[in-house]
C-alpha positions as CSV (number, residue, x, y, z in Angstrom):
1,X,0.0,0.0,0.0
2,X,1.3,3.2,-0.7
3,X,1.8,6.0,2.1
4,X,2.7,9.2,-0.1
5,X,1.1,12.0,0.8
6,X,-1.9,13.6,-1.0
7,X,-1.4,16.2,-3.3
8,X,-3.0,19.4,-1.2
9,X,-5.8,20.9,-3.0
10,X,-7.7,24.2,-2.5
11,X,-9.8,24.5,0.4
12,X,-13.2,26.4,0.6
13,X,-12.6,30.0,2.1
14,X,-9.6,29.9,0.1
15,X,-8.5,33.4,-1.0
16,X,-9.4,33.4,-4.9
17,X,-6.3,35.3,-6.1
18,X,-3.5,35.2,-3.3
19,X,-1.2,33.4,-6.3
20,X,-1.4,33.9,-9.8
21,X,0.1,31.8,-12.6
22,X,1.2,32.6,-16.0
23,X,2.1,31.4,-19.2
24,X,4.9,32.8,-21.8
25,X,6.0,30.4,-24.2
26,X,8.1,28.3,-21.9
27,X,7.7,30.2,-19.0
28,X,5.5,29.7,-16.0
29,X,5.0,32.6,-13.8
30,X,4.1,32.1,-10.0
31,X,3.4,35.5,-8.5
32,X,2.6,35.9,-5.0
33,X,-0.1,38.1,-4.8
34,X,-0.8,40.1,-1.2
35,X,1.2,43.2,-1.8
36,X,-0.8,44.9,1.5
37,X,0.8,41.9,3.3
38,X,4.4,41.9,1.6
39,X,3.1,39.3,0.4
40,X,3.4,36.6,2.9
41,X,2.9,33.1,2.5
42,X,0.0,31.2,3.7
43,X,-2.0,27.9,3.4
44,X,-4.3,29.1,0.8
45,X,-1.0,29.9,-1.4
46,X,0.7,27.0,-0.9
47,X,-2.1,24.7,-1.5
48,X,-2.3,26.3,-4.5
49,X,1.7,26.5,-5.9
50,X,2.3,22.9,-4.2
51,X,-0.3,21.1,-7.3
52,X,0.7,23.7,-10.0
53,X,4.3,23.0,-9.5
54,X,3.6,19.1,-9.9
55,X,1.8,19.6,-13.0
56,X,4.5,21.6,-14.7
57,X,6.8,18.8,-13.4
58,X,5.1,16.8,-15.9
59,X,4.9,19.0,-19.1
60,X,6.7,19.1,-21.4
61,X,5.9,22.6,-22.7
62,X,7.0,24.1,-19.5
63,X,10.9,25.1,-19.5
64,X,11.3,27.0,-16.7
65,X,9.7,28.5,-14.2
66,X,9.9,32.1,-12.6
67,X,8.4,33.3,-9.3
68,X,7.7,36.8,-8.1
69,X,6.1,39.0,-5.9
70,X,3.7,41.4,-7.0
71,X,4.0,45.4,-6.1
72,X,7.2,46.9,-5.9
73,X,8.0,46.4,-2.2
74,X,8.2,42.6,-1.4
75,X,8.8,39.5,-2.8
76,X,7.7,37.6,0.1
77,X,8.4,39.0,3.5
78,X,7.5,35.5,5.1
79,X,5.2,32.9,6.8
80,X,2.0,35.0,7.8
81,X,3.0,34.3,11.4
82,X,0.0,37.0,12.2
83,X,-2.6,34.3,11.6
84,X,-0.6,31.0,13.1
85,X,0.1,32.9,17.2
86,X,-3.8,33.6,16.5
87,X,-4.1,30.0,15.9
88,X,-2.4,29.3,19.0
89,X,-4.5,31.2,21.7
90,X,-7.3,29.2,20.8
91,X,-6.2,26.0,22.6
92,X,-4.7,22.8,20.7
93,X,-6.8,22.5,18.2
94,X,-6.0,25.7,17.2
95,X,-1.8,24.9,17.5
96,X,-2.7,21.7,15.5
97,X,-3.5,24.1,12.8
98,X,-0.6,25.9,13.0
99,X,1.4,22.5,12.8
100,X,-0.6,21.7,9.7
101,X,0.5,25.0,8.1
102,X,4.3,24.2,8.7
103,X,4.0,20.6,7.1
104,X,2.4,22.3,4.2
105,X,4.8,25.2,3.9
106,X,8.0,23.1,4.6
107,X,6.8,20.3,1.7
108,X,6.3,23.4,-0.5
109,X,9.9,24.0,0.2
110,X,11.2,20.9,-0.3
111,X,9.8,20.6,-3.8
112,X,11.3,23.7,-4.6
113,X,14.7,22.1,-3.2
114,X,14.0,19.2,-5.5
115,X,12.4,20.1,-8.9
116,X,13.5,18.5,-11.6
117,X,12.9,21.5,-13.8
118,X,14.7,25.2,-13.4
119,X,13.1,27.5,-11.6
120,X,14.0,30.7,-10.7
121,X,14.0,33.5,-7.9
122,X,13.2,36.8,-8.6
123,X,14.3,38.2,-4.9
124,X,13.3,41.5,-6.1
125,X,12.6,43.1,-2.2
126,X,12.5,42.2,1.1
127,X,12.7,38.1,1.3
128,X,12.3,36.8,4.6
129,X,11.6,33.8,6.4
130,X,8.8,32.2,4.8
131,X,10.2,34.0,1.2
132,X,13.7,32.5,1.3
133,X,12.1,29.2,1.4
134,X,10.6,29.7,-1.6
135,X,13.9,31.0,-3.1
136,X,17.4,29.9,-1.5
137,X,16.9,26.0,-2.4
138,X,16.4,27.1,-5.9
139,X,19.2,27.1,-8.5
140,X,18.6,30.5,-9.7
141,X,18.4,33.2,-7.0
142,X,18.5,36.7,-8.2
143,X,18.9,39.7,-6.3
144,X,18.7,43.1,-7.3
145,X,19.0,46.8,-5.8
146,X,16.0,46.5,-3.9
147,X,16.7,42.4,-2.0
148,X,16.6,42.9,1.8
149,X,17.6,39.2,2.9
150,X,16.6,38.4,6.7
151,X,15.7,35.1,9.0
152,X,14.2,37.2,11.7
153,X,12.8,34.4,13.3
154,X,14.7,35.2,17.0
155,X,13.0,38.7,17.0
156,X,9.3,36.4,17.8
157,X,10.5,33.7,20.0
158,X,10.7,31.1,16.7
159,X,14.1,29.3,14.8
160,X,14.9,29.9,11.3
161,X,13.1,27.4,9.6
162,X,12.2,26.7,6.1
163,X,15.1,24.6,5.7
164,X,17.1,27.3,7.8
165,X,19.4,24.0,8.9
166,X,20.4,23.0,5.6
167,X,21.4,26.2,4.1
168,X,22.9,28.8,6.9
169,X,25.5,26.0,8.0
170,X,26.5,25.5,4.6
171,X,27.6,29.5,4.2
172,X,31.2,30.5,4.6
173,X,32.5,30.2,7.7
174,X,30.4,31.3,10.5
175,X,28.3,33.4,8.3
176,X,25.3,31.6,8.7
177,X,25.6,31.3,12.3
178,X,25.8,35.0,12.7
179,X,22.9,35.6,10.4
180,X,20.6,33.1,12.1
181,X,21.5,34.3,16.1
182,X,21.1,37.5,15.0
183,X,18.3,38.0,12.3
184,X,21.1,40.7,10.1
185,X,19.8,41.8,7.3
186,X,21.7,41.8,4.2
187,X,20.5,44.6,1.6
188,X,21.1,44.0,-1.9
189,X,24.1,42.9,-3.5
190,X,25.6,41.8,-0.4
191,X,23.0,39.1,-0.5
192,X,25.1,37.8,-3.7
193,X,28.3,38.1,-1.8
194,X,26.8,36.1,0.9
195,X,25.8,33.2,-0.9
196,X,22.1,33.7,-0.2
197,X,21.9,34.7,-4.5
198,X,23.1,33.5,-7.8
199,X,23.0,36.7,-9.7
200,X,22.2,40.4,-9.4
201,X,20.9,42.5,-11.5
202,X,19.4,45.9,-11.6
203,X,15.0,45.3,-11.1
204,X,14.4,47.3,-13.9
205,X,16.0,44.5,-16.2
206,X,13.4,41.9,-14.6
207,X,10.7,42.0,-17.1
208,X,13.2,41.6,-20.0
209,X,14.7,39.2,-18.2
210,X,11.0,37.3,-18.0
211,X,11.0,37.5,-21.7
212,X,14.0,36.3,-22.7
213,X,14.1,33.0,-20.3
214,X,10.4,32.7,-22.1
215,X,12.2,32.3,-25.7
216,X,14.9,29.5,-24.6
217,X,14.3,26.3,-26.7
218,X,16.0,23.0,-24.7
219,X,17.3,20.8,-26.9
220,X,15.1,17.1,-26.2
221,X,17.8,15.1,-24.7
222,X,19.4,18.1,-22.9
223,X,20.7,17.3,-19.6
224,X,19.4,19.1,-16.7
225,X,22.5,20.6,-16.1
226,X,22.9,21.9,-20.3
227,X,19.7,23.8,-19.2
228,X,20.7,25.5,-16.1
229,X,23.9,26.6,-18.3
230,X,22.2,27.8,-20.9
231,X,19.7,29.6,-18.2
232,X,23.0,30.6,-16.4
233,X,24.2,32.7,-19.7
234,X,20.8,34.2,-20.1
235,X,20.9,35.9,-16.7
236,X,24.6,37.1,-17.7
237,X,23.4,39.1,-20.6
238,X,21.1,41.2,-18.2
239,X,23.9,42.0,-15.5
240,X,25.0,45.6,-15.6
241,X,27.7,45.8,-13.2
242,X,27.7,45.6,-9.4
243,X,27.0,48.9,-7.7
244,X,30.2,50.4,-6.3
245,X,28.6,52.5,-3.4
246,X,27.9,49.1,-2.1
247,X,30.9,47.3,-0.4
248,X,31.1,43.7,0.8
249,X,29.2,44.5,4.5
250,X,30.2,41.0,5.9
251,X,34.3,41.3,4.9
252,X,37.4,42.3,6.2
253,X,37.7,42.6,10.4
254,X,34.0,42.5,10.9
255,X,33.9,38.9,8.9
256,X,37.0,37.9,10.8
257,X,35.1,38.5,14.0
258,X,32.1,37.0,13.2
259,X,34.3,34.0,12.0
260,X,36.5,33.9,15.3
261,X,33.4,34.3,17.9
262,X,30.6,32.4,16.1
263,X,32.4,29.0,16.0
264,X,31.5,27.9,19.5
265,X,29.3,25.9,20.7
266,X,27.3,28.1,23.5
267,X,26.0,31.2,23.3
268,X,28.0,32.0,26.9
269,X,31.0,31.6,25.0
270,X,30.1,33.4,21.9
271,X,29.0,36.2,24.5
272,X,32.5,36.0,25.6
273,X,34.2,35.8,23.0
274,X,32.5,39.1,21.6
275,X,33.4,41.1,24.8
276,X,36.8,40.6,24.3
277,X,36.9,42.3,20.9
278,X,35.9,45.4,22.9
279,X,34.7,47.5,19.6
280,X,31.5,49.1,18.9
281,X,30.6,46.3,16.2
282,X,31.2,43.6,19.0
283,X,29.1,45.5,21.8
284,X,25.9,46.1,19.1
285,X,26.4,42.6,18.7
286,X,25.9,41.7,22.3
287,X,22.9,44.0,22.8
288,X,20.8,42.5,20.2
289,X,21.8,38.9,20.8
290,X,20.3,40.1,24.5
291,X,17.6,41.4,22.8
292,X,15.9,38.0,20.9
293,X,14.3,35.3,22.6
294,X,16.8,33.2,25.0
295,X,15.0,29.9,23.9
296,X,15.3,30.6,20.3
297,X,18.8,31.2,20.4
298,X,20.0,28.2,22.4
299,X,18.0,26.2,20.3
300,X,19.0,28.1,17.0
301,X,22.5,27.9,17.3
302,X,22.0,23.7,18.5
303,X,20.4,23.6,15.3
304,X,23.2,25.2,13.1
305,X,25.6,22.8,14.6
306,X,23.2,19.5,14.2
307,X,22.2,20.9,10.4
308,X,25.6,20.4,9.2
309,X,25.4,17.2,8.5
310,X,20.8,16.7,8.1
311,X,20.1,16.0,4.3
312,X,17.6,18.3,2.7
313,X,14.7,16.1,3.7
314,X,16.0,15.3,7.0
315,X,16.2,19.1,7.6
316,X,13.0,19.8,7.1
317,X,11.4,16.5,9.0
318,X,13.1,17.5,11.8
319,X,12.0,21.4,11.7
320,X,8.9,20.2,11.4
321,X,9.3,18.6,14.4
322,X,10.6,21.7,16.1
323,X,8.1,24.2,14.5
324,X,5.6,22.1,16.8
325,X,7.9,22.5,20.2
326,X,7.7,26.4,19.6
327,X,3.7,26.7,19.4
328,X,4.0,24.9,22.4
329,X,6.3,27.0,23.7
330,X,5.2,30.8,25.1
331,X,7.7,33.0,23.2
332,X,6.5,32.6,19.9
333,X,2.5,33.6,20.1
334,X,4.5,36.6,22.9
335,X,7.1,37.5,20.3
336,X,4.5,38.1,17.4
337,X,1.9,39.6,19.1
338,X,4.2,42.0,21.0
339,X,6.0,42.9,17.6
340,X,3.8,42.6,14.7
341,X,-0.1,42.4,16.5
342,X,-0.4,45.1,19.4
343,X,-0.3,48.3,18.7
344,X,2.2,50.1,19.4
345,X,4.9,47.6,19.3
346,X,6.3,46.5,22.5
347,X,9.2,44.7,23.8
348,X,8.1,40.7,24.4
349,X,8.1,39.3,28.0
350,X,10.7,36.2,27.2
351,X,10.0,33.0,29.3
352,X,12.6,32.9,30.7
353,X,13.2,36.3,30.2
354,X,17.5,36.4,29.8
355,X,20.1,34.0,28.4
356,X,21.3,34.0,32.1
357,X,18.2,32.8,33.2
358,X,18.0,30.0,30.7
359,X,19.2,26.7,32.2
360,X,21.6,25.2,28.9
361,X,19.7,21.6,29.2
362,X,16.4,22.7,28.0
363,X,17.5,22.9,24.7
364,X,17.5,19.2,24.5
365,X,13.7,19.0,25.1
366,X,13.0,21.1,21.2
367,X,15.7,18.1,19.5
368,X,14.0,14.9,21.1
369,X,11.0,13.2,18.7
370,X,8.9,11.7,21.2
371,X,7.3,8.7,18.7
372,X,5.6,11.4,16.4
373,X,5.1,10.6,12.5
374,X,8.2,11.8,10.4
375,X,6.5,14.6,7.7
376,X,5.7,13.1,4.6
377,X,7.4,14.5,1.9
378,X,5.5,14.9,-1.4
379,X,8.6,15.1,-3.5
380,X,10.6,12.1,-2.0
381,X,10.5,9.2,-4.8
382,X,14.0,7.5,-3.7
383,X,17.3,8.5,-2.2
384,X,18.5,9.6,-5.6
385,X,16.1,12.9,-4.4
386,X,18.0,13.7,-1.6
387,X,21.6,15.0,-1.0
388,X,23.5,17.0,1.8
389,X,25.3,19.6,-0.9
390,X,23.6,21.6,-3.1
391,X,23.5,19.6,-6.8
392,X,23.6,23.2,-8.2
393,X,26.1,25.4,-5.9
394,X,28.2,25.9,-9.0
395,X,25.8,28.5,-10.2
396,X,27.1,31.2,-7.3
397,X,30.2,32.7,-6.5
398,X,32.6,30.1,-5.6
399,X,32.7,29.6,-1.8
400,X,35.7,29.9,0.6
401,X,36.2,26.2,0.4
402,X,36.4,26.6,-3.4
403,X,39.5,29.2,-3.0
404,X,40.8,27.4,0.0
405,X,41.6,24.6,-2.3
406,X,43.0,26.3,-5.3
407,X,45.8,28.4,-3.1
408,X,46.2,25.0,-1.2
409,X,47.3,23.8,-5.0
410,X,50.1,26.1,-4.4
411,X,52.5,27.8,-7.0
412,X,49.7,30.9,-7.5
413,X,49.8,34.2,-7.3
414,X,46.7,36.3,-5.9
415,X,46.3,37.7,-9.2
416,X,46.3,33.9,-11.0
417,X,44.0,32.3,-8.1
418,X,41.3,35.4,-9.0
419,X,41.8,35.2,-13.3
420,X,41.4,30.9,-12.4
421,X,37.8,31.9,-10.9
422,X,37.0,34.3,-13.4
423,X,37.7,32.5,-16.3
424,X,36.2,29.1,-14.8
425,X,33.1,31.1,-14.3
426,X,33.2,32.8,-17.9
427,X,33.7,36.1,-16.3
428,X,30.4,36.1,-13.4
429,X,29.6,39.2,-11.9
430,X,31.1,39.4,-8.5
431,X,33.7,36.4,-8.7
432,X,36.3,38.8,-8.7
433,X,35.5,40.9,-5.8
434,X,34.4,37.8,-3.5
435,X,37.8,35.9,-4.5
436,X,40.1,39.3,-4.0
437,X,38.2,39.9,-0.3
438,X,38.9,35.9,0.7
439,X,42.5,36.3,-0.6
440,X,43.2,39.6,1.4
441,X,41.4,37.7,4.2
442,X,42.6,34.5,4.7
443,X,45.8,34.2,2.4
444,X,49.9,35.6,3.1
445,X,52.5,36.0,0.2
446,X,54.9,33.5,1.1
447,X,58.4,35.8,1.7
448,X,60.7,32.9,0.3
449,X,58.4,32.3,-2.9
450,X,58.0,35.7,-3.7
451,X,54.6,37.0,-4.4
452,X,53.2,33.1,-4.6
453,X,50.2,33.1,-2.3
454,X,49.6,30.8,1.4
455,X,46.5,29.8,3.2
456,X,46.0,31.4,7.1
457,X,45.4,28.8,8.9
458,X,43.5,29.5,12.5
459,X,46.0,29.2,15.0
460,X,49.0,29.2,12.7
């Protein structure tokens, strides 16, 4: 007998036009569609992008496929978390709901980490929570001016979810550590920098962009990866240059911080460790990690450690099993109500209220499955589906590992390390200024070889 999981359908009360879905050529077009709500995800969306998305699967007149938010302010700004801490004041039937919602949201996810088609981000505006699911597992991410990246989950008394685990731990260094504990945003081209995108180009290119990916003709037996190259060119063309007035915001000493005081274990030490750098970056630091829920980030930063090695489906089974602690727990109804429901916005009343008050065990309680039902996956068909690297991490800027192992080669310049990436990655936007800030970063000129380049290692 089989046990995959139904196909979600529509549900009556269903908002008629919350998502709307297009047709050019080969194109499909998913547009969120609740600009008065940044357009934030919900059940009636997903239930109706989770059976669209399966049907393209299946088509073979659709190429690709493009989603988008609609007005010129959000792509998605997240889960509407408004309507699930409503759910939970209204006993368990009403936190069941809200359990229901993540297993819908999370398998939505998952098939976007696992579609056997391209499909591509437009991150054009804030993309948060809820809105990077729908975009960071996806082989084309693009940014543009207007991309404000955040997982602000912290701020409510929540973890950053939506497959949170698999991707922050997999960012350079303790980047995603950082950005998780603290909910930073990253404004736009720094979110290509980061890892979060792809591409960036200018918002104004978008629609043109739209058209052009609508015109692509894949050859029959064209390889999946053929496609995403040929898709990978496209994007090219549209790129204008980086803006200057933008430097790399996670680089230099600041990176090196986060680097040094992220990597341990408990947030005591990472408070300590931050103390000692004694600068004004260190002590805003310390102030807002005082300032999010103390159960969120004990269990947060458990989570990025743990994630490291969870494959994509295991990541989001086991959120799932998480997202179901936290409507248990107090802070996350307090942290949304307190920040996003009453009005004027006031400061939540944490339980308990301070990291120092938080005994380090209780952690362990969110991480224990106490016999519950793993979430059925709608997209799993074997183990070929799953994996604990991104199939399609090529398609960025190559990662500190990447460069870590080219100067580990040895015999190279700075200058031939950076013209190896560029010309490996025909000339991408942005490979030469991420490559030159790791070099200046992490590498030394090695006096005896002359200017041939050596990797820093910590400690050394």
């Amino acid at each position: 007998m089989s046990t995959e999981p139904d196909i979600p359908r529509e549900l009556p009360g269903d908002e008629p036009d919350d998502v709307l879905f297009g047709t050019i050529y080969g194109v499909r077009t998913v547009e969120l569609n609740r600009p008065n709500k940044l357009n934030s995800l919900n059940g009636s969306m997903a239930r109706k992008i989770i059976p669209r998305l399966k049907e393209w699967e299946k088509s073979q007149l659709a190429n690709v496929i493009v989603i988008k938010g609609a007005g010129p302010k959000a792509f998605c700004a997240g889960g509407d978390v408004a309507e699930l801490a409503q759910n939970n004041t209204q006993g368990p039937t009403g936190k069941q709901k809200s359990r229901e919602y993540f297993g819908l949201e999370y398998n939505l996810d998952h098939i976007v980490a696992t579609y056997s088609k391209p499909y591509v981000a437009f991150m054009d505006g804030i993309t948060m929570g809820g809105g990077v699911g729908l975009s960071v597992h996806a082989p084309f991410r693009i940014a543009t001016e207007k991309t404000v990246f955040a997982m602000p989950e912290t701020t409510i008394g929540f973890f950053p979810d939506v497959g949170g685990s698999f991707f922050l731990p997999r960012l350079d260094g303790e980047v995603g550590t950082y950005l998780a504990l603290t909910s930073e945003r990253l404004r736009g081209v720094n979110a290509l920098y980061a890892g979060i995108a792809t591409h960036y180009i200018h918002s104004s290119s978008l629609p043109d962009l739209e058209s052009r990916l609508s015109e692509l003709v894949f050859k029959d037996y064209a390889t999946l990866q053929e496609r995403f190259q040929i898709i990978d060119h496209t994007i090219e063309e549209f790129v204008t240059g980086l803006p200057e007035d933008e430097p790399l915001t996670l680089a230099g000493e600041t990176r090196e911080t986060i680097d040094r005081c992220f990597a341990f274990d408990t947030i005591e030490d990472i408070l300590s460790a931050l103390a000692k750098e004694g600068n004004p970056w260190a002590e805003r630091t310390i102030k807002t990690l005082h300032e999010r829920s103390p159960t969120s980030v004990r269990v947060t930063l458990q989570q990025m450690r743990l994630g490291r090695q969870w494959s994509i489906a295991e990541a989001f089974q086991r959120e799932y099993h998480l997202a179901g602690k936290f409507m248990e727990h107090p802070d996350f109804t307090e942290g949304v109500f307190a920040r996003l429901i009453r009005k004027p916005a006031e400061t939540p009343k944490w339980q308990p209220a301070s990291i120092e008050s938080e005994p380090k065990s209780n952690t362990g309680d969110f991480f224990r499955v106490e016999g519950e039902q793993k979430l059925q996956l709608i997209n799993v068909k074997s183990g070929a589906d799953d994996y604990h690297q991104y199939p399609h991490r090529w398609l960025g800027l190559p990662s500190e590992q990447d460069i870590q192992s080219v100067v580990c080669e040895g015999q190279k310049t700075a200058g031939e390390v950076i013209e190896h990436f560029v010309n490996a990655r025909r000339g991408k936007a942005g490979v030469r200024e991420k490559v030159s800030e790791v070099l200046a970063r992490k590498t030394q000129v090695k006096e005896e070889d002359g200017s041939i380049v050596s990797w820093i290692y910590p400690g050394a």
